[in-house]
Backbone bond lengths (Angstrom), bond angles and torsions (degrees), N, CA, C in turn:
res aa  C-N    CA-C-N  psi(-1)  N-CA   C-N-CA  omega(-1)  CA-C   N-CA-C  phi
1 X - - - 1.464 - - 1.521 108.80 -
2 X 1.349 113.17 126.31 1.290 112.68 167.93 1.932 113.88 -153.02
3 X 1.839 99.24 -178.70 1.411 87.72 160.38 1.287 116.42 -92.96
4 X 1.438 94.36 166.85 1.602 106.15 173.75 1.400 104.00 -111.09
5 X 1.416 127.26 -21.67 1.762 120.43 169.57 1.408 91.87 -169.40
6 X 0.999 108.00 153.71 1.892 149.60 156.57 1.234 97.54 -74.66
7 X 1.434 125.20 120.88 1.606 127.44 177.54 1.645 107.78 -124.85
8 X 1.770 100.79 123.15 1.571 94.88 -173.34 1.785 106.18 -114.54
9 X 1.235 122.00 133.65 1.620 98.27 -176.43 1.685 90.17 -116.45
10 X 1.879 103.96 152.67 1.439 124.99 153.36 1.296 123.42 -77.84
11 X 1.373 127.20 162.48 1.234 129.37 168.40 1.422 127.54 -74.68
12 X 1.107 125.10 110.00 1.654 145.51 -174.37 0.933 89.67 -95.65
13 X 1.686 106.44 135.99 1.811 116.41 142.37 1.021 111.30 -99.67
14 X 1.886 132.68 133.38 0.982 133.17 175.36 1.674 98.44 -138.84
15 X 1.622 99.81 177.01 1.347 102.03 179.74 1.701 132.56 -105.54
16 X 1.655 85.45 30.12 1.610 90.35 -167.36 1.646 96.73 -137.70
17 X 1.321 118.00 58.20 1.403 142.12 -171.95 1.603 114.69 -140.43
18 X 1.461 120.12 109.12 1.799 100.57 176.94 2.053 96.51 -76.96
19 X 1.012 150.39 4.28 1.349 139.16 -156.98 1.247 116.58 -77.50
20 X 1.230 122.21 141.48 1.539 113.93 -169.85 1.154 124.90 -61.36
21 X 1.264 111.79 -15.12 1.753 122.76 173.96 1.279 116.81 -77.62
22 X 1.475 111.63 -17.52 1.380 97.86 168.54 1.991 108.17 94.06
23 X 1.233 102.23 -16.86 1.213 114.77 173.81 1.179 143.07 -155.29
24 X 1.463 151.68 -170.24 1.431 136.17 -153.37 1.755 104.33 -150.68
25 X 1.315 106.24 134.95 1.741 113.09 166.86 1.769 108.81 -88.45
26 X 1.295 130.87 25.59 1.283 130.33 -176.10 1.643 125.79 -71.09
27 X 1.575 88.39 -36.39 1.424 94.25 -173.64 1.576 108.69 -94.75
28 X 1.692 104.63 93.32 1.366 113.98 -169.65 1.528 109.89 -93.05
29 X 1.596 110.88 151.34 1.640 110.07 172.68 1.295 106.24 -115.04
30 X 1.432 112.82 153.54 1.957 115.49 158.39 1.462 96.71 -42.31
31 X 1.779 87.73 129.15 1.886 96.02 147.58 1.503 132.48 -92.57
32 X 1.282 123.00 143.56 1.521 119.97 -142.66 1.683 94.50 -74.69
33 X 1.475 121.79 -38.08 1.511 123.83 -172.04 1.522 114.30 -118.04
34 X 1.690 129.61 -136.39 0.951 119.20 -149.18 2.075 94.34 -99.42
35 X 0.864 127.34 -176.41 1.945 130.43 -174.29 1.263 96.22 -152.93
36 X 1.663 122.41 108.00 1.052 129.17 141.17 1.427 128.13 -40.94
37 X 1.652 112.93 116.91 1.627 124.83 -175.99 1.532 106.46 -83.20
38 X 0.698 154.46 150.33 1.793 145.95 98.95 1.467 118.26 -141.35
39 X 1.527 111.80 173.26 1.410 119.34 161.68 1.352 129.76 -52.91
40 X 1.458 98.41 112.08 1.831 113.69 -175.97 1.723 96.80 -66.90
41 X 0.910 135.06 -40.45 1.692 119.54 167.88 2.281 65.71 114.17
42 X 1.703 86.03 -174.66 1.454 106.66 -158.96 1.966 123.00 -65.59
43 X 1.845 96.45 133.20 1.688 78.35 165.00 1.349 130.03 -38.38
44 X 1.414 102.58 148.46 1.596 129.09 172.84 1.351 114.87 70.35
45 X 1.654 116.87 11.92 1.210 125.73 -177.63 1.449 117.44 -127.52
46 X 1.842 88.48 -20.16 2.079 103.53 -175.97 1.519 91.25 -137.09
47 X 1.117 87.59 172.31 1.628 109.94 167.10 1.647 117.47 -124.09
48 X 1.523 99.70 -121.63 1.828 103.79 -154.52 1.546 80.26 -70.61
49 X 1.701 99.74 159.57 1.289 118.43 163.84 1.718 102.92 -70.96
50 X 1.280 125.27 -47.45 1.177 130.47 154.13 1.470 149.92 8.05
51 X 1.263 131.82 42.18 1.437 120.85 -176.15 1.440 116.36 -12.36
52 X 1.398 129.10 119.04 1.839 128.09 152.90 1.810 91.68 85.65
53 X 1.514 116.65 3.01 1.330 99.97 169.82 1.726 116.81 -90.28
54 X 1.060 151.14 104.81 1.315 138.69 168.00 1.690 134.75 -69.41
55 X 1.291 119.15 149.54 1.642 126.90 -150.38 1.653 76.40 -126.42
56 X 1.114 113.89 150.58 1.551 111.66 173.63 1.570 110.76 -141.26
57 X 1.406 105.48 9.39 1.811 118.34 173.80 1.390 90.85 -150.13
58 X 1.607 106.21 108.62 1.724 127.67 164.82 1.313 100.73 -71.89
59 X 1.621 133.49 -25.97 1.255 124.32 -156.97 1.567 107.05 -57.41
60 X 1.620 102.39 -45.35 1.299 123.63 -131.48 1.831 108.87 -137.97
61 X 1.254 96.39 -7.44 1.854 112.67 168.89 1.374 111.88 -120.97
62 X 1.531 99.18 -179.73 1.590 116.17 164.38 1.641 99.38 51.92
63 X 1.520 97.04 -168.64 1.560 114.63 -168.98 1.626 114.27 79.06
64 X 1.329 102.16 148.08 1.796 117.99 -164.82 1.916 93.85 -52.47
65 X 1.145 140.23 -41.66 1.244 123.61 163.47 1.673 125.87 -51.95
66 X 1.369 116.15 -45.10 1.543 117.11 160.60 1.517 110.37 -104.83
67 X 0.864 123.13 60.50 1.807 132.75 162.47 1.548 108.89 -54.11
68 X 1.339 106.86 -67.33 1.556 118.83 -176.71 1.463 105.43 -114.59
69 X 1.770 103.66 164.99 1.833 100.54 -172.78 1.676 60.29 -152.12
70 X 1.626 101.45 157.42 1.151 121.31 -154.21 1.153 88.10 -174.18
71 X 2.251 113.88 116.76 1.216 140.71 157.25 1.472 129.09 -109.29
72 X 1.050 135.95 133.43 1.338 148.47 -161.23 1.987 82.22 -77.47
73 X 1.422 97.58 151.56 1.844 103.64 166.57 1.432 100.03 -97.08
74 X 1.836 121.96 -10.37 1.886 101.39 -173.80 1.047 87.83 -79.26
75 X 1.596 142.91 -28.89 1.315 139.88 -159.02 1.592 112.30 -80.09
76 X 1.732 112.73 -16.28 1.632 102.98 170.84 1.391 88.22 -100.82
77 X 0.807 160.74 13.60 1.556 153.29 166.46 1.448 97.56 -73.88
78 X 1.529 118.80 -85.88 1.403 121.94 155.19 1.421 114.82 9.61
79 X 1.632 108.99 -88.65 1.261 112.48 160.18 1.695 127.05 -23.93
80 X 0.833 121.85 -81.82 1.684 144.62 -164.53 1.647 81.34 -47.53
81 X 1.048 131.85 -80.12 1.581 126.86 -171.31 1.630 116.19 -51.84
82 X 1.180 99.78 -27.74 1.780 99.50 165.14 1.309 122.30 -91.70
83 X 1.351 110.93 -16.36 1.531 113.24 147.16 1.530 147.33 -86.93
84 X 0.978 102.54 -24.24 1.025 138.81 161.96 2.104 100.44 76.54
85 X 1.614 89.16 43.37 1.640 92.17 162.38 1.629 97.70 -140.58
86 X 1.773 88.88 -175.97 1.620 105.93 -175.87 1.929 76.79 -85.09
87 X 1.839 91.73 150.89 1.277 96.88 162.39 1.910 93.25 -141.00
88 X 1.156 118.60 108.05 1.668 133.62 -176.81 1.462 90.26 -63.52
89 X 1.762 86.86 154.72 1.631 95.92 167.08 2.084 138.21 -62.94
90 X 0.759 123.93 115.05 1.344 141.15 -154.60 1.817 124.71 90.02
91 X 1.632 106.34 13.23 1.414 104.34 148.18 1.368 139.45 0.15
92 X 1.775 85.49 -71.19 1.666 111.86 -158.28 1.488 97.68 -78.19
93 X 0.883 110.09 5.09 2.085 113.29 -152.75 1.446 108.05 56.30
94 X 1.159 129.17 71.72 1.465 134.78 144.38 1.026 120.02 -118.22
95 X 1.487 117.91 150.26 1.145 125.77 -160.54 1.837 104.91 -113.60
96 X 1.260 126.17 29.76 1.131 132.96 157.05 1.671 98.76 -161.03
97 X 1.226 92.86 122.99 1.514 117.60 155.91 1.404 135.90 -91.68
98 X 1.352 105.74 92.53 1.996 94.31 -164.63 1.494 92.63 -118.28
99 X 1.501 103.13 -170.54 1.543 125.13 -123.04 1.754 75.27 -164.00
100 X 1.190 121.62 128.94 1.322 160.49 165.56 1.395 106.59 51.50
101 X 1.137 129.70 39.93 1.077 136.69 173.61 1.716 110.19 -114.07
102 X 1.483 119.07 125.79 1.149 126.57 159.24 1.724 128.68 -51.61
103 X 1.523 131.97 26.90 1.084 142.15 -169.95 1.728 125.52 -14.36
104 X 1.377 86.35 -51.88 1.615 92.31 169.08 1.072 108.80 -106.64
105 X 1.494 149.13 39.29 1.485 130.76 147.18 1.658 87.15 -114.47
106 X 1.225 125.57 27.19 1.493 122.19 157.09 1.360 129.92 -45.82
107 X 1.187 154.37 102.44 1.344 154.83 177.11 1.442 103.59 -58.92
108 X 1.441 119.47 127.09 1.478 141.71 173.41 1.707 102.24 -54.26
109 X 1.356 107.12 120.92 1.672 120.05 -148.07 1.387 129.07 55.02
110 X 1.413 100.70 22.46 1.743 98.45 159.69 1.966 109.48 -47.54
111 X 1.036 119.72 134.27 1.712 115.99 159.03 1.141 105.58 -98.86
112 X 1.606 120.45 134.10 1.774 128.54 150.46 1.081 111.35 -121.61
113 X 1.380 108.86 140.94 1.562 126.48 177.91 1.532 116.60 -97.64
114 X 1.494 113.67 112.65 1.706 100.45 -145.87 1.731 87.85 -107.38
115 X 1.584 134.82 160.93 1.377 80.25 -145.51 1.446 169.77 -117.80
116 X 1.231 135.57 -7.76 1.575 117.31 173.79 1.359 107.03 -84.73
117 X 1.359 138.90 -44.13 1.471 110.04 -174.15 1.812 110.78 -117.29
118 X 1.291 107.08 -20.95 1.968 93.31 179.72 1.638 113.50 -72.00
119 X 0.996 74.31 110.54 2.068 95.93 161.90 1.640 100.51 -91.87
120 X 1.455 110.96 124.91 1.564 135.59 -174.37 2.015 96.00 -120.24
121 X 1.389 102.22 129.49 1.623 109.53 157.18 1.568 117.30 -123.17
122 X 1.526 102.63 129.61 1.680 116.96 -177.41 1.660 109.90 -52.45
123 X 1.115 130.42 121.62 1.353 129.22 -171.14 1.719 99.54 -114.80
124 X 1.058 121.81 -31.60 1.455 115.33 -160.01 1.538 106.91 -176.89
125 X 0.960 118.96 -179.75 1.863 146.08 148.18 1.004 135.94 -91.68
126 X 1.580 124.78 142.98 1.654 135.02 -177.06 1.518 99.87 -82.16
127 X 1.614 109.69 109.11 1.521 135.82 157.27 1.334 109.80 -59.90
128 X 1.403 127.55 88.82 1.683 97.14 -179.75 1.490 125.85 -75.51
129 X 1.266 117.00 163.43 1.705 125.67 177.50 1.411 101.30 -125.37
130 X 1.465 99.94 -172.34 1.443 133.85 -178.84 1.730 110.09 -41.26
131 X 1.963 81.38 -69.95 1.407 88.23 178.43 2.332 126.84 -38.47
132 X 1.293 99.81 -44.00 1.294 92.79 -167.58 1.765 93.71 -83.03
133 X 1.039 105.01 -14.35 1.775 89.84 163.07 1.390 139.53 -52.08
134 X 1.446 82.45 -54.67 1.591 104.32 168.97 1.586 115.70 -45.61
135 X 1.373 115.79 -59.79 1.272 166.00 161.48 1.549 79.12 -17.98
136 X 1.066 132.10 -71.90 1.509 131.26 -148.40 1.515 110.39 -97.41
137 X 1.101 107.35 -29.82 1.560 128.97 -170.88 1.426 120.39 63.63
138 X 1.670 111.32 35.91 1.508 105.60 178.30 1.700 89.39 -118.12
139 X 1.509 76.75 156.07 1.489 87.45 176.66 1.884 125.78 -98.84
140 X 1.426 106.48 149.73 1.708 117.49 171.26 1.988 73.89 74.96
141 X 1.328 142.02 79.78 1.090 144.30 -150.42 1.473 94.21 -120.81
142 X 1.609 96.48 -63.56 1.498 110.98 -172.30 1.415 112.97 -49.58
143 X 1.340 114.57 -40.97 1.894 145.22 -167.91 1.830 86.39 -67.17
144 X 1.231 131.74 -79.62 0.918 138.11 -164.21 1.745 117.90 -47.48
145 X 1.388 111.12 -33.13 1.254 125.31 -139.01 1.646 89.58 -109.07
146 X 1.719 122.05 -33.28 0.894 115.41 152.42 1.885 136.30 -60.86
147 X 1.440 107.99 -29.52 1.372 133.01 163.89 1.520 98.57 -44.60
148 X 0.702 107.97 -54.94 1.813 105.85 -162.03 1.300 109.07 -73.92
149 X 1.422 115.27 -21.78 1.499 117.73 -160.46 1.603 131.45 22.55
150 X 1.355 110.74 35.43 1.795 107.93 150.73 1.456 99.19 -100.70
151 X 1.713 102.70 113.91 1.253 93.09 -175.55 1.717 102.50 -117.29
152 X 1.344 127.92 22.40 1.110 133.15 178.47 1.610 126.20 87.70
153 X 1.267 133.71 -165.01 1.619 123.50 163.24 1.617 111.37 -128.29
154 X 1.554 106.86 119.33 1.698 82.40 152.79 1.635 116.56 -100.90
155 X 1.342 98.31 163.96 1.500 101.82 -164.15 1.566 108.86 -127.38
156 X 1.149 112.89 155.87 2.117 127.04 168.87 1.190 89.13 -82.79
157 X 1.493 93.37 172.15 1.892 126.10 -176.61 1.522 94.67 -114.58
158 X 1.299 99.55 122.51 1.699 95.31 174.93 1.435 134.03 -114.30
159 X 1.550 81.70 -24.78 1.663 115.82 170.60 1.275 113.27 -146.72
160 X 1.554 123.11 100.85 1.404 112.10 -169.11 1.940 103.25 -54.23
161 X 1.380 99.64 163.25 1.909 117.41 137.13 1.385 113.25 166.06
162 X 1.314 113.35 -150.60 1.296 118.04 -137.06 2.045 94.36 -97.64
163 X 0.995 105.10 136.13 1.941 78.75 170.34 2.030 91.08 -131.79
164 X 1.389 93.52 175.78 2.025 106.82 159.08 1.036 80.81 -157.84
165 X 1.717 94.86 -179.47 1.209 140.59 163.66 1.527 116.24 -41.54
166 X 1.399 113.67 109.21 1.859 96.77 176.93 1.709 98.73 125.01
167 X 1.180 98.85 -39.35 1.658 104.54 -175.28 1.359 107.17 -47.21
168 X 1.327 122.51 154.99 1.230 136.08 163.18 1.244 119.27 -90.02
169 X 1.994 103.33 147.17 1.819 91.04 -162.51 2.114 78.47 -117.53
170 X 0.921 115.56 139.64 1.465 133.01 -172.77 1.786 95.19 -126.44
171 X 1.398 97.19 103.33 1.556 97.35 174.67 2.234 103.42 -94.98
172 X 1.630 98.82 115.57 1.706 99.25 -164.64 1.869 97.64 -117.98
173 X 1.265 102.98 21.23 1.826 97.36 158.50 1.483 98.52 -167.13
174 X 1.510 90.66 127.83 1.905 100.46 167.22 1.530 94.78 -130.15
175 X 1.521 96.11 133.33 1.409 111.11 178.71 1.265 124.61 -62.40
176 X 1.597 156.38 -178.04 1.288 135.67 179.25 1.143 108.16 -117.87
177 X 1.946 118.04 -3.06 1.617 110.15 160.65 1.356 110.88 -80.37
178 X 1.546 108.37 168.12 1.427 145.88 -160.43 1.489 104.98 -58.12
179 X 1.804 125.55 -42.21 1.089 128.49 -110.49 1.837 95.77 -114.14
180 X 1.282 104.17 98.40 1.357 129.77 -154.54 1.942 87.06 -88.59
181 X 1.509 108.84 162.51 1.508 124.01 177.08 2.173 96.29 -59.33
182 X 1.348 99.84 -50.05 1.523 105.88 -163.70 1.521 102.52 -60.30
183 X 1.147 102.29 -58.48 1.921 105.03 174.11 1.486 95.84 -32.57
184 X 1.475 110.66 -97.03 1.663 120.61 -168.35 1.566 115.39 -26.65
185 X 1.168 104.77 -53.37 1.654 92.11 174.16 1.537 110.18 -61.65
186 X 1.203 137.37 -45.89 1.352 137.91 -169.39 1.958 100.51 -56.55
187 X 1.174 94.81 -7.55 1.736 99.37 -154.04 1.679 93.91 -88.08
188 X 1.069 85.84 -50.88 2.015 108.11 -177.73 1.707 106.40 -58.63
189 X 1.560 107.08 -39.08 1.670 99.85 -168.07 1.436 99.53 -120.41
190 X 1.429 143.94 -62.95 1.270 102.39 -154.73 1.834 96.56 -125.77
191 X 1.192 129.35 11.77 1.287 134.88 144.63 1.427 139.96 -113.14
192 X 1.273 102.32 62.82 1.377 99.50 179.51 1.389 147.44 -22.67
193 X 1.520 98.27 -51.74 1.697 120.69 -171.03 1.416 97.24 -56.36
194 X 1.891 139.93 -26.53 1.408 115.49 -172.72 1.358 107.52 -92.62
195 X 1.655 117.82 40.85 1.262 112.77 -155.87 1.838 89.62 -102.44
196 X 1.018 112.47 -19.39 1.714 99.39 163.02 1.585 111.63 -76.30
197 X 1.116 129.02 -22.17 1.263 110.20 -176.57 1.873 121.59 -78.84
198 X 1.511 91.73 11.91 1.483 88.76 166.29 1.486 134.47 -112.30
199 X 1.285 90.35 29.26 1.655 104.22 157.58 1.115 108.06 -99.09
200 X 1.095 150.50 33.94 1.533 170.40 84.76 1.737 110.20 21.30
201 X 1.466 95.61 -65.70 1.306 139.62 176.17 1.110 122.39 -45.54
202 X 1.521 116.20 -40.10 1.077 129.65 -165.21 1.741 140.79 48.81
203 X 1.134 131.07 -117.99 1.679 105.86 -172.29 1.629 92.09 -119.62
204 X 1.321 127.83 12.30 1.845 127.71 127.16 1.514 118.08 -23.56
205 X 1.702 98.94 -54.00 1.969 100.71 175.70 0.933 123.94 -60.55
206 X 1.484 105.99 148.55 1.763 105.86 178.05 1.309 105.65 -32.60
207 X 1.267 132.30 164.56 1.588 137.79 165.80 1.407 98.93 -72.28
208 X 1.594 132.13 -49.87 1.644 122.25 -178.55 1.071 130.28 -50.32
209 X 2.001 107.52 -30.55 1.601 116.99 -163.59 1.717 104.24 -86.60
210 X 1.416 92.26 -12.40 1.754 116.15 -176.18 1.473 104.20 -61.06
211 X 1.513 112.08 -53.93 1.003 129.14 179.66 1.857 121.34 -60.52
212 X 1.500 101.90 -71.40 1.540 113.49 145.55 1.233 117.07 -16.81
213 X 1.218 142.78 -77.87 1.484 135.88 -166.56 1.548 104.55 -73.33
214 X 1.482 90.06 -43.78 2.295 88.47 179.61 1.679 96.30 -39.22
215 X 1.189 128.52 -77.09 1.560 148.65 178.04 1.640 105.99 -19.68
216 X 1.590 104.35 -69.05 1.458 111.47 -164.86 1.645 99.19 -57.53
217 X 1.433 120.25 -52.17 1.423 133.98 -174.61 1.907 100.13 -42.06
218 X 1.187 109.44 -59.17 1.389 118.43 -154.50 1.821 97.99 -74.99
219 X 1.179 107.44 -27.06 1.336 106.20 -173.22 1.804 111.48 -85.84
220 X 1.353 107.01 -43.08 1.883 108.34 -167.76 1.960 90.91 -122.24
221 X 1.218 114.76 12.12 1.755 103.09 -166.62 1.164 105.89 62.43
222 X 1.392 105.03 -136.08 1.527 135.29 -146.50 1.742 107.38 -100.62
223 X 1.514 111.34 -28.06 1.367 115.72 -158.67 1.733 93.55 -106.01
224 X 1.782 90.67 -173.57 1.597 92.99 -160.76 1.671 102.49 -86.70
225 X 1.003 118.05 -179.90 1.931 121.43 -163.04 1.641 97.57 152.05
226 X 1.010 143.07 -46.36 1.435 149.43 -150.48 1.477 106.43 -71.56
227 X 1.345 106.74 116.89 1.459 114.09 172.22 1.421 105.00 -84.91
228 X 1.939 99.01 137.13 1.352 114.44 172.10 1.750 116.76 -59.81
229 X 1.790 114.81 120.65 1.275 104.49 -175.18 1.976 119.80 86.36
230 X 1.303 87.59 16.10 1.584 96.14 167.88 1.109 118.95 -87.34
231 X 1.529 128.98 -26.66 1.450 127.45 162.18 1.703 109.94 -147.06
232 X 1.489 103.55 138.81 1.471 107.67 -140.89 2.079 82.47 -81.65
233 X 1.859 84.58 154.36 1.683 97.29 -178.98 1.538 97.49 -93.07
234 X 1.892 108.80 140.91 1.305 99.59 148.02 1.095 143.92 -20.30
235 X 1.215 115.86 123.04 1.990 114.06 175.45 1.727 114.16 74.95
236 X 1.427 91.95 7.71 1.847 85.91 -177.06 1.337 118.77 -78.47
237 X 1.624 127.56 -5.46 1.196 137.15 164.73 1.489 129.64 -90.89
């Protein structure tokens, strides 16, 4: 398991963004040398964990819960044949591109050691929006992209350092609950009802989805009742 690139994006203005800036850090490239890691400190106040990477909506990006977003390359392959284009590494807007790693059947507090000193923990899944629609230029994007459900990992900073291209990703803790990246996203968009079972997880989960399931639990229990889009998922903007 390793990376295949460090992906850093600039700020674009485009016209298919609601963000107050007017523009988007999505369309990320490989960085040529090494990318300082650490904890951006709190949503709506920080962004990428990322050195030279830019977030251009605090509302709804970045922060020590989305620090890192992390895509599998079999999963743009996948892609590329169902699209029937090249899609290069950081496409999707992620900012690590790896290579034999199961990304989204990640267990919520998986640890990887990417490599010699950053330790990364799985916090959640990429909700898609508007923005990466635009971003791609296919249409009913979001609809589709949820269909497939590999929706990638975002991850905490646990131990800052230095990573590139080439590094090895050493995954050295898997939790012994169930509650995989693919589940949780499925939980957030089009099955609600397993949305209590991700306190499973424990305080590994995003802090929002923490909240989210506390809510859904207290309101319908255990069983299904939960309207799709009753309380918005991390990163869905």
């Amino acid at each position: 398991m390793k990376l295949l690139s460090v992906n850093l994006g600039r700020f674009k203005a485009v016209g298919y963004t609601d963000a107050p800036s007017g523009g988007t850090g999505i369309d990320k490239k490989p960085a040529d040398g090494a990318v300082r890691v650490a904890a951006p400190g709190p949503k709506g106040t920080a962004g990428s964990g990322l050195a030279g990477d830019e977030v251009c909506d605090l509302r709804h990006h970045g922060g020590n819960d989305q620090a890192v977003y992390a895509y599998a390359r079999e999963d743009l392959d996948a892609w590329e044949r169902q699209l029937g284009r090249p899609l290069p590494n950081g496409s999707f807007g992620e900012n690590l591109t790896t290579s034999g790693l199961d990304v989204s059947g990640a267990k919520i507090g998986e640890r990887w050691r990417v490599g010699p000193d950053l330790l990364l923990e799985v916090t959640s899944g990429r909700i898609p929006c508007q923005t990466f629609q635009g971003h791609l230029g296919e249409t009913k994007w979001v609809r589709r992209f949820t269909k497939e459900g590999t929706p990638g990992a975002y991850l905490r900073v646990i131990e800052p350092g230095e990573i590139r291209a080439g590094d090895t990703v050493e995954i050295v803790h898997r939790p012994e609950h169930d509650i995989t990246v693919s589940l949780q996203f499925r939980a957030v968009t089009t099955e609600r009802k397993l949305l209590p079972s991700l306190l499973a997880a424990g305080d590994a989960l995003h802090s929002e989805l923490i909240e989210t399931a506390r809510s859904y639990a207290q309101k319908y229990g255990d069983g299904p009742g939960g309207r799709p889009g009753d309380t918005a998922a991390p990163g869905s903007h």
